[in-house]
One Martini backbone bead per residue (centre of mass of N, CA, C, O) as a GRO file, in nm:
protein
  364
    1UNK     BB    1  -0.644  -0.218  -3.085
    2UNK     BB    2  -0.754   0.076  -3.087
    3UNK     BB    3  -0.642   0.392  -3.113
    4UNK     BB    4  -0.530   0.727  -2.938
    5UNK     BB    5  -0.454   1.045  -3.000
    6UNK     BB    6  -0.301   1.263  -2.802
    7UNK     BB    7  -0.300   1.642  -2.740
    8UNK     BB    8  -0.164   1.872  -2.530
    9UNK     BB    9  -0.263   2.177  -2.404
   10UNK     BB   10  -0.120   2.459  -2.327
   11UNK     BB   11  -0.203   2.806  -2.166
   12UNK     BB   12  -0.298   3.109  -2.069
   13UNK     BB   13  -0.618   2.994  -2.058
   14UNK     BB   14  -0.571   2.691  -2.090
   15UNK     BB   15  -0.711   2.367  -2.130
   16UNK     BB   16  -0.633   2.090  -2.442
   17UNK     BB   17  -0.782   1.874  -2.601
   18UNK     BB   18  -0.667   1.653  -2.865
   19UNK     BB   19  -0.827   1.390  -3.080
   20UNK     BB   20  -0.722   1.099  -3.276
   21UNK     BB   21  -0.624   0.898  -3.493
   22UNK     BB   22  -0.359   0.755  -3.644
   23UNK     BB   23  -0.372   0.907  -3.926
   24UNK     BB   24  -0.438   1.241  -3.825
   25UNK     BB   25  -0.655   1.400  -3.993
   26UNK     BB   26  -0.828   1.430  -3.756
   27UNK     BB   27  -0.963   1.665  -3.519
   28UNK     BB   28  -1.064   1.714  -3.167
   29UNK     BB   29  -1.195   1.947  -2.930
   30UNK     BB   30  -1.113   2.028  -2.590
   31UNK     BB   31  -1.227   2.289  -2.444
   32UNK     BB   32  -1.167   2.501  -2.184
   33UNK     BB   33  -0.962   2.423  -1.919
   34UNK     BB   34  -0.912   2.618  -1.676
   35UNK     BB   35  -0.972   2.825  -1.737
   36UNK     BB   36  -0.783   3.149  -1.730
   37UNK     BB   37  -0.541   2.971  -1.687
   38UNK     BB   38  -0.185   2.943  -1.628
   39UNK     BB   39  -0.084   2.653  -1.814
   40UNK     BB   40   0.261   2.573  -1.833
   41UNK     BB   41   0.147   2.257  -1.852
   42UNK     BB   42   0.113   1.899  -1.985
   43UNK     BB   43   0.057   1.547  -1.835
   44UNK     BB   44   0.114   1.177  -1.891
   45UNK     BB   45   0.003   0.916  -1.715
   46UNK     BB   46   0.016   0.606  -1.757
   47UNK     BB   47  -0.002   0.436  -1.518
   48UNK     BB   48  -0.294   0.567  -1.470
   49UNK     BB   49  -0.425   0.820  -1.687
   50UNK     BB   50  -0.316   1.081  -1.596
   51UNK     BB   51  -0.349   1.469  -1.567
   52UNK     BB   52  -0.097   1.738  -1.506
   53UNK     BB   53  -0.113   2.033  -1.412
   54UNK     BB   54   0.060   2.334  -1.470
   55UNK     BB   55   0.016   2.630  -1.247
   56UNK     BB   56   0.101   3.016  -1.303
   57UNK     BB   57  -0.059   3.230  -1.122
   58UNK     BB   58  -0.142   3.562  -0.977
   59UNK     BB   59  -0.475   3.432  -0.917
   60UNK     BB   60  -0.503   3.141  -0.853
   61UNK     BB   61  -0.213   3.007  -0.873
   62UNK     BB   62   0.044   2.767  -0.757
   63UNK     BB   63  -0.058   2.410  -0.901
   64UNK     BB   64  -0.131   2.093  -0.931
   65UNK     BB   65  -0.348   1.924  -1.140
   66UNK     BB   66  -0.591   1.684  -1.162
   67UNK     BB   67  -0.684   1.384  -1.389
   68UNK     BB   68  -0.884   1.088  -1.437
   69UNK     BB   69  -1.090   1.136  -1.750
   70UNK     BB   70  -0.904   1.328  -1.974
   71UNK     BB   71  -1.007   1.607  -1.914
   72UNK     BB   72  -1.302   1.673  -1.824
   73UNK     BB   73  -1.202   1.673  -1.475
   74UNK     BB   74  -1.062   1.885  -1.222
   75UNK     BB   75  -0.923   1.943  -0.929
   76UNK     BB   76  -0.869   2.076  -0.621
   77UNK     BB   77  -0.633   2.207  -0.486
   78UNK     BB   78  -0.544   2.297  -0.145
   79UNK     BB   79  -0.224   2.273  -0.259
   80UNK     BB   80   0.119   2.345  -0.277
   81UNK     BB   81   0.398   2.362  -0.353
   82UNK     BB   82   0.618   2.481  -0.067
   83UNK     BB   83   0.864   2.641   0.071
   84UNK     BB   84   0.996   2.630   0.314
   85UNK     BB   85   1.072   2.885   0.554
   86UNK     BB   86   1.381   2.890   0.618
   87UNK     BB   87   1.450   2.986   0.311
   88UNK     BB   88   1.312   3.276   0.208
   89UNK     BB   89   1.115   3.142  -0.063
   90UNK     BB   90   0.866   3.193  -0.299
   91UNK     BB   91   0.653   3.126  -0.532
   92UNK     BB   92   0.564   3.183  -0.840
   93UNK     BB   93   0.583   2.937  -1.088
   94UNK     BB   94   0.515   2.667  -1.234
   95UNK     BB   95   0.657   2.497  -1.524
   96UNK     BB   96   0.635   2.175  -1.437
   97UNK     BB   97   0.529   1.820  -1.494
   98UNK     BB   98   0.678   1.489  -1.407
   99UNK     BB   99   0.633   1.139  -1.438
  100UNK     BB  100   0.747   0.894  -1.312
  101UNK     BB  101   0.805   0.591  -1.335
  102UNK     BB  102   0.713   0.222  -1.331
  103UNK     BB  103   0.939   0.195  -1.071
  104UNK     BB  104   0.763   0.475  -0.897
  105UNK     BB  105   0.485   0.505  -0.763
  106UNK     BB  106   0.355   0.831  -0.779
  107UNK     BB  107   0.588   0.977  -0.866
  108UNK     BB  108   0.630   1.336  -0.880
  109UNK     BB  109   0.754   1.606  -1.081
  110UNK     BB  110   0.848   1.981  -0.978
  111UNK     BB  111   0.913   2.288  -1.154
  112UNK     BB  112   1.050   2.620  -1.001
  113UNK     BB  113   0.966   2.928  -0.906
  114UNK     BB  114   1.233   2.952  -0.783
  115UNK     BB  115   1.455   2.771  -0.823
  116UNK     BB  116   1.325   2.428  -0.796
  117UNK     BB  117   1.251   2.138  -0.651
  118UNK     BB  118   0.952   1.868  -0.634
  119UNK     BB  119   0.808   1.561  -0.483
  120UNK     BB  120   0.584   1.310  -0.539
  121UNK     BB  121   0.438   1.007  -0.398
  122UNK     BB  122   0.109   1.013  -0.437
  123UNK     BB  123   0.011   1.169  -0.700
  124UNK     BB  124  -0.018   1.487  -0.646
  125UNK     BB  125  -0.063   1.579  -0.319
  126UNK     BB  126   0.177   1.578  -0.212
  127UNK     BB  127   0.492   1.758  -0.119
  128UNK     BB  128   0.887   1.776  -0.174
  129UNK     BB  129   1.145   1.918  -0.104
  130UNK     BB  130   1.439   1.942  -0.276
  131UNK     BB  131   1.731   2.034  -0.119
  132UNK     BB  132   1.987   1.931  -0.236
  133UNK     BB  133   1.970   2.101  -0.471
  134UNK     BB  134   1.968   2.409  -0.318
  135UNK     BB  135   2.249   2.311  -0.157
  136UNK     BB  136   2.405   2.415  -0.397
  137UNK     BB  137   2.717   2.619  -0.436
  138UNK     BB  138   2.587   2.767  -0.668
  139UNK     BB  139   2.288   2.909  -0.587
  140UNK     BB  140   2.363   3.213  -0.524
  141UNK     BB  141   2.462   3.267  -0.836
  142UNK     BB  142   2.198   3.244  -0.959
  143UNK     BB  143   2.062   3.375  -1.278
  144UNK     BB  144   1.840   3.508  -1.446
  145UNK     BB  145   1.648   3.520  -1.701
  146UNK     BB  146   1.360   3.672  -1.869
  147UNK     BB  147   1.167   3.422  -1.737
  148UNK     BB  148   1.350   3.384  -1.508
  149UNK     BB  149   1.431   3.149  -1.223
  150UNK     BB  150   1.401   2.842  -1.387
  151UNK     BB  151   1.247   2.539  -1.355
  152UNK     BB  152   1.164   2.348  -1.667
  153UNK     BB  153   1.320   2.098  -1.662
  154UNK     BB  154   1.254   1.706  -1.690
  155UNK     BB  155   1.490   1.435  -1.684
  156UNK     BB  156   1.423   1.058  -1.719
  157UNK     BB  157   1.625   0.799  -1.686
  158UNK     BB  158   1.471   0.454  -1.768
  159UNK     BB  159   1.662   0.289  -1.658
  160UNK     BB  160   1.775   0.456  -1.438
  161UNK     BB  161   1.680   0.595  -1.134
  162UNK     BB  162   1.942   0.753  -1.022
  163UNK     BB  163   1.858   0.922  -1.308
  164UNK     BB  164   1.883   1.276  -1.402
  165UNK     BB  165   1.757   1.620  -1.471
  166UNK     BB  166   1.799   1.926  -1.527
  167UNK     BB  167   1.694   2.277  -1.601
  168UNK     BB  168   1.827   2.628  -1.559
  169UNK     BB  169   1.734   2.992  -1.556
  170UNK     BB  170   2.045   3.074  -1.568
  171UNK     BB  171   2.240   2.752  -1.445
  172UNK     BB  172   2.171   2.490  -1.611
  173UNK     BB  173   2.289   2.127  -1.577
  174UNK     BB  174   2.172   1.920  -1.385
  175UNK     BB  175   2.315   1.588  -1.203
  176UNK     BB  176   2.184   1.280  -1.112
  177UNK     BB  177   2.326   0.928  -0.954
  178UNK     BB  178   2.168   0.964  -0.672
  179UNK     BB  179   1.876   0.990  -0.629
  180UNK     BB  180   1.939   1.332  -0.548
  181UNK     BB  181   2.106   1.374  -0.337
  182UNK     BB  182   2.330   1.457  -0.550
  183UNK     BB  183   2.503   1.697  -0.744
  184UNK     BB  184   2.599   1.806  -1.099
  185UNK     BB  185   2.734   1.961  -1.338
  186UNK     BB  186   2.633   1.962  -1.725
  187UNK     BB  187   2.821   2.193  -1.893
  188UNK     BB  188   3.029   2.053  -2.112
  189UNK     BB  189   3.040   2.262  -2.407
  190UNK     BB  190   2.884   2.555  -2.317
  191UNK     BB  191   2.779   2.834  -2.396
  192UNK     BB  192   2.825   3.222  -2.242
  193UNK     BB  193   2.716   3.403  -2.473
  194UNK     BB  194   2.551   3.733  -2.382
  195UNK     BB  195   2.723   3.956  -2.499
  196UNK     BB  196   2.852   4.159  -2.711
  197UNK     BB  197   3.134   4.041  -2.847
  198UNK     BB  198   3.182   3.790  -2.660
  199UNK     BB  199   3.355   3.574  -2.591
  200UNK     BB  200   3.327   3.249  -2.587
  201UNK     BB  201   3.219   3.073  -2.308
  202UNK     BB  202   3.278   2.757  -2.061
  203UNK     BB  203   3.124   2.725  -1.801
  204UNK     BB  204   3.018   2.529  -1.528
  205UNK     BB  205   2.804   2.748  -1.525
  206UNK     BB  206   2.502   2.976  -1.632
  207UNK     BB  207   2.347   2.901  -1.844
  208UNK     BB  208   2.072   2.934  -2.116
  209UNK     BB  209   1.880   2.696  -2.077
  210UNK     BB  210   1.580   2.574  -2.251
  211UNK     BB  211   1.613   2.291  -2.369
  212UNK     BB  212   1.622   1.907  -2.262
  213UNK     BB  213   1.631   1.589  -2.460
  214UNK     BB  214   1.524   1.239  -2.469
  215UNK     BB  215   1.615   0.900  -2.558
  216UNK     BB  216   1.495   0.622  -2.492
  217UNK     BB  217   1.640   0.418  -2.647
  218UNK     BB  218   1.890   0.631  -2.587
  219UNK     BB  219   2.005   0.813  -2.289
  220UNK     BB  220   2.302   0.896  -2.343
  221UNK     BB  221   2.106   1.069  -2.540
  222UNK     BB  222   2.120   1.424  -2.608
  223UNK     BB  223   1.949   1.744  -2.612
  224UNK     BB  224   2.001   2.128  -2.688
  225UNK     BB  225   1.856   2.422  -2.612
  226UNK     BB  226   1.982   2.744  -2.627
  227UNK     BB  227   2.098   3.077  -2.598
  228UNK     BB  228   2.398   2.903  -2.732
  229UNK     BB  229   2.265   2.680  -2.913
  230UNK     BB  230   2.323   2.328  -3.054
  231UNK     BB  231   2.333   2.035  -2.844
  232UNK     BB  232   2.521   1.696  -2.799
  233UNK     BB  233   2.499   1.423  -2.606
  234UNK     BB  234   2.693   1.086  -2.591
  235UNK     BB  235   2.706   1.056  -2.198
  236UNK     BB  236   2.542   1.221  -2.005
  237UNK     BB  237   2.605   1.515  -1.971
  238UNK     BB  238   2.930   1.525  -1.966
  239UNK     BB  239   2.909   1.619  -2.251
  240UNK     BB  240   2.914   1.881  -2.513
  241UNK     BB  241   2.817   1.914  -2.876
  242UNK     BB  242   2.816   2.159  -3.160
  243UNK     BB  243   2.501   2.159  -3.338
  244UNK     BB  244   2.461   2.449  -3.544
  245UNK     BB  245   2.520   2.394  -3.792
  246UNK     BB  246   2.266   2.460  -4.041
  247UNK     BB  247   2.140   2.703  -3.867
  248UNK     BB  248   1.997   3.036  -3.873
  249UNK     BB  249   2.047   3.034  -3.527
  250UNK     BB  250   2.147   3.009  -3.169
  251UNK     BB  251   1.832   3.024  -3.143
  252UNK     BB  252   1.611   2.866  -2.887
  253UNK     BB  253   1.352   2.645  -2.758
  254UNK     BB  254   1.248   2.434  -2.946
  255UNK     BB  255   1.254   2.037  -2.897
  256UNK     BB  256   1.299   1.722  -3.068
  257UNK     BB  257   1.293   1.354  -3.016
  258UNK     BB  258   1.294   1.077  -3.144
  259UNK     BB  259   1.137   0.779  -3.005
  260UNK     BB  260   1.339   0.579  -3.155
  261UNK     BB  261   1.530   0.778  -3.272
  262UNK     BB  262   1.877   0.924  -3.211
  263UNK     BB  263   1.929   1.068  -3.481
  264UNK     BB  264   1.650   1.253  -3.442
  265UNK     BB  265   1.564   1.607  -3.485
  266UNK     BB  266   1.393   1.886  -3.385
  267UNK     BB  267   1.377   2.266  -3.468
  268UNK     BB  268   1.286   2.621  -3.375
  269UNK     BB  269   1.431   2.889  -3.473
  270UNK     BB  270   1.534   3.209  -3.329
  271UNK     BB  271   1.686   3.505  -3.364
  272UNK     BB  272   1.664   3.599  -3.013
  273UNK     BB  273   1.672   3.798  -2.722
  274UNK     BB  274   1.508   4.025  -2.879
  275UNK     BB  275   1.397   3.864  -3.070
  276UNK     BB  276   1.086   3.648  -3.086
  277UNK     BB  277   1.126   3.492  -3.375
  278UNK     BB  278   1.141   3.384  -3.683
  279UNK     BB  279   1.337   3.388  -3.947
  280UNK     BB  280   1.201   3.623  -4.158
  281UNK     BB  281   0.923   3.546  -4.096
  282UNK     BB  282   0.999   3.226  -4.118
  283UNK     BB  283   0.812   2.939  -4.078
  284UNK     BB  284   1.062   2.663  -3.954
  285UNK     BB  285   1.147   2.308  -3.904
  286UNK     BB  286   1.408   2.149  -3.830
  287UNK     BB  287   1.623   1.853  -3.927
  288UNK     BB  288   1.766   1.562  -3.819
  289UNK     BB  289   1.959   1.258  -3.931
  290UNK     BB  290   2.271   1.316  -3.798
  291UNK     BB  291   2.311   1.452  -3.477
  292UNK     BB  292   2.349   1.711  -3.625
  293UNK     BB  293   2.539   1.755  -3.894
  294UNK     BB  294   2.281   1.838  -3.999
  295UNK     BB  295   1.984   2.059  -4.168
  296UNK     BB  296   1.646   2.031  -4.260
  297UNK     BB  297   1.390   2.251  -4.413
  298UNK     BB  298   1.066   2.270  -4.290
  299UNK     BB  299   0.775   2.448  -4.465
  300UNK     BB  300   0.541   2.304  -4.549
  301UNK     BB  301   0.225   2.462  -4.409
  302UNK     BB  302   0.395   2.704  -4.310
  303UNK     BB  303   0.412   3.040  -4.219
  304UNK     BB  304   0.451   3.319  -4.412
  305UNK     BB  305   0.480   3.637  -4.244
  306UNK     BB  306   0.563   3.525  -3.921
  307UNK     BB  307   0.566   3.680  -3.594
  308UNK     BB  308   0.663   3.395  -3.441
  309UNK     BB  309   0.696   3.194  -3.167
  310UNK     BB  310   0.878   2.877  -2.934
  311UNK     BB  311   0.844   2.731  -2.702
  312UNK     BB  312   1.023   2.512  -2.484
  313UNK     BB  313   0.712   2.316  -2.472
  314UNK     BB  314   0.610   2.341  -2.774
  315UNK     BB  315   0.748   2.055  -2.860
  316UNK     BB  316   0.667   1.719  -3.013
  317UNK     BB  317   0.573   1.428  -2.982
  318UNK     BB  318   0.487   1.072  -3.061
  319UNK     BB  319   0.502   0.704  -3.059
  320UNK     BB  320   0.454   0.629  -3.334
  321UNK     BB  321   0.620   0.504  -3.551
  322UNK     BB  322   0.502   0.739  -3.723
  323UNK     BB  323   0.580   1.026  -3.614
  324UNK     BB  324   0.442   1.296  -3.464
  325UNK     BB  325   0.449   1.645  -3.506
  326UNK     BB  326   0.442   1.922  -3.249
  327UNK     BB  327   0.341   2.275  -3.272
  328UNK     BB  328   0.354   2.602  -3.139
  329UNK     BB  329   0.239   2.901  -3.041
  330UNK     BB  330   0.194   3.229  -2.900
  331UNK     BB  331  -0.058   3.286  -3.117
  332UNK     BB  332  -0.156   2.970  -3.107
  333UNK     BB  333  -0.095   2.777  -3.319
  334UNK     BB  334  -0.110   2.447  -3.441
  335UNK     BB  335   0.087   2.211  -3.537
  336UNK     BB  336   0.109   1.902  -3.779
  337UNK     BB  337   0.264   1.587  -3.855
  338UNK     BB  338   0.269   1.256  -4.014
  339UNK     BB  339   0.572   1.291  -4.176
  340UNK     BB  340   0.800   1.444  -3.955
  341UNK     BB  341   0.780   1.756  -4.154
  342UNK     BB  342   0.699   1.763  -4.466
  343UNK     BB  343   0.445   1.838  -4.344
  344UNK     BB  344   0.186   2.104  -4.270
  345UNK     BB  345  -0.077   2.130  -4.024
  346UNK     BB  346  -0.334   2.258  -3.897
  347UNK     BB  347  -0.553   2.306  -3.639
  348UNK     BB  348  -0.913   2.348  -3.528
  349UNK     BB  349  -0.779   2.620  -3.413
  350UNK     BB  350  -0.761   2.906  -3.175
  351UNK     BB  351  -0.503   2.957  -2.943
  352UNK     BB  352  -0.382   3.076  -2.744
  353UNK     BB  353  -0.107   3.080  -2.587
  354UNK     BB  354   0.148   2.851  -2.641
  355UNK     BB  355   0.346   2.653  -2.375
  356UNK     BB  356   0.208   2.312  -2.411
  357UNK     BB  357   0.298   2.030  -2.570
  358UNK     BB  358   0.181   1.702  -2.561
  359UNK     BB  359   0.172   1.317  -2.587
  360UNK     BB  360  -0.058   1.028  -2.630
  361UNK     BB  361  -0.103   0.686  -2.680
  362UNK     BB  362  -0.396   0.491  -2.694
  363UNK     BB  363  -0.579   0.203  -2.580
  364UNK     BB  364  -0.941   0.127  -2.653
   0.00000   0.00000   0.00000
C-alpha cells in the first residue's frame, strides 16, 4: 500500500496540514482551517484517523475541536474543558492535546492553562477534571513561567497504561504510576537556576521544563529541554542526568527523539529566557546520537542571520525508517529534513507563528 506523510502545524492563526509521499520531496498545503484562531496544538488519531486542535484564543474561546475526514471541516464544540465551580479557577487556554493509548478506545488528554489536566473518554466529547493532579500538596506554590502557569506536555508510556508524565512550568515533571489516582514528582537531577549569579540548586519541584519526549521502543528513556539544559532519564524520570554539554547553551524549547532509536535525540537552542532566538543568529539543529553524551550541529539549508525561536511543540519526528525531521519558527518558516538533519529544506509555505508541528504517517 502506498504511504501518505501528514505534517500538521498548529499556527496562532489557524491550522495546517502538509502532505506529501514518502519521499517527502514534494508537498502540497492545505489551510489554513479554524482561520484567525489560535490553535495551540494539532494531533492525530490512528485509533480512528481524527484530528485534534487544541484552540487557545481570547476571542473564539478555548475549546478542543476535531476533524473526522484529516483536517478538510471541522466540528465546532459547543463546550470545551471547564474547571469545577469550586476550584475558583478560569480556563484560560488549551495548550495541549493527546490521544490515549490503542488500548482505551475514545480517551483523549488535554492540558491547560491554568496548569491542570482532563481527560476525556468519549473522543473529545465531553471533559472530566482530573482532580487527582490538582489535589497534590505542592499545588498552591506552583508558580507561572514567562508563558503562563501551563501544563503543556502530556506523555503516555505505550507498555503500561498506569504510567504517563505530564509537565508543567513552571512546576516540573509530574508522574503517575496508578493510572492517575496519585501523583509525584519526577525531577531529581534537574536545575532551578533562574537568578543571575544564582548556585544552582535542584529541588524537589518547581523547576521551568520546556518539553519532555519519550521514545516509544524503550518508554523508560526520556529526555528533556529545560529553562536549564538538557537531561536525559533512563529510568522513567525517577531520576535525570544533564546532557547539556557540547550544546552552546542550556536554554531552548525544541526537542525531538527518533521513534525507533532511543539514543538519537535533536534539539533546537536558543539563547535565553530573555533573548528568545537561536545562538549568533545562527540557525542549527544539533543532533546527538549516543544519548546526548555528544552532539553535532547541523546547519545545513537553515537560515544564519535569522532571529528567530523554536516554540516548545514545534519540533517533530514521522515514523517512517529513515525518519523525516520537522522544524517550525515563531516567524513562520518550517523546515523539514529526510535524512536525519543533514540537510534541511523550506516548506513551500510562509505561515504564521508556529505553535505546533506534528506528524503521521497513512496508508493510501
Amino acid at each position: 500500500m502506498a504511504e501518505r506523510v501528514l505534517v500538521l502545524v498548529g499556527s496562532r492563526k489557524g491550522a495546517f496540514v502538509l502532505e506529501s509521499a514518502p519521499a517527502r520531496a514534494e508537498w502540497t498545503v492545505r489551510g489554513p482551517y479554524l482561520a484567525g484562531q489560535n490553535v495551540m496544538h494539532l494531533a492525530f488519531d490512528p485509533r480512528t484517523d481524527t484530528m485534534f486542535a487544541a484552540v487557545g484564543d481570547p476571542w473564539f474561546g478555548s475549546r478542543v475541536y476535531r476533524s473526522t475526514d484529516l483536517g478538510h471541516t471541522w466540528d465546532e464544540p459547543q463546550t470545551g474543558p471547564a474547571f469545577p465551580v469550586e476550584t475558583g479557577l478560569t480556563l484560560e487556554k488549551i495548550w495541549n492535546v493527546t490521544p490515549g493509548r490503542p488500548e482505551e478506545p475514545g480517551v483523549v488528554y488535554a492540558g491547560v492553562e491554568p496548569a491542570a489536566l482532563f481527560k476525556s473518554s468519549d473522543g473529545g466529547g465531553t471533559w472530566d477534571f482530573v482532580r487527582s493532579l490538582n489535589d497534590h500538596p505542592t499545588r498552591p506554590t506552583w508558580e507561572p513561567g514567562a508563558g503562563g502557569l501551563c501544563l503543556h506536555t502530556v506523555v503516555l508510556d505505550p507498555g503500561d497504561l498506569q504510567r504517563m508524565y505530564v509537565a508543567i512550568s513552571s512546576a516540573g515533571v509530574f508522574r503517575t504510576t496508578d493510572g492517575g489516582a496519585t501523583w509525584e514528582t519526577a525531577n531529581q537531577g534537574t536545575r532551578a537556576n533562574f537568578l543571575p549569579d544564582q548556585e544552582p540548586v535542584y529541588p524537589d519541584y518547581g523547576q521551568c521544563v520546556h518539553k519532555v519526549v519519550m521514545n516509544p521502543a524503550e518508554p523508560a528513556r526520556l529526555y528533556q529541554q529545560n529553562h536549564c539544559g538538557v537531561y536525559r532519564s533512563d529510568d522513567g524520570a525517577a531520576s535525570w542526568v544533564e546532557i547539556t554539554e557540547g550544546l552552546p547553551t542550556d536554554f531552548g524549547f525544541g526537542i525531538a527523539v527518533h521513534p525507533q532509536n532511543p539514543d538519537t535525540v535533536w534539539v533546537c537552542p536558543s539563547i535565553s529566557g530573555y533573548e528568545h532566538w537561536v545562538p549568533g543568529a545562527e540557525m542549527a539543529v544539533y543532533r546527538s546520537r549516543d544519548r546526548g553524551e555528544s552532539w553535532t550541529k547541523l546547519t545545513r539549508g537553515l537560515p544564519q542571520g535569522a532571529f528567530v525561536n523554536v516554540l516548545r511543540d514545534a519540533m517533530a519526528v514521522d515514523t517512517l525508517p529513515i525518519p523525516g525531521v520537522y522544524v517550525g519558527t515563531n516567524t513562520g518558516q518550517l523546515f523539514h529534513s529526510a535524512d536525519e538533519g543533514d540537510s534541511w529544506h523550506l516548506a513551500p509555505a510562509l505561515f504564521p507563528m508556529i505553535n505546533s508541528v506534528e506528524t503521521a504517517v497513512l496508508q493510501a
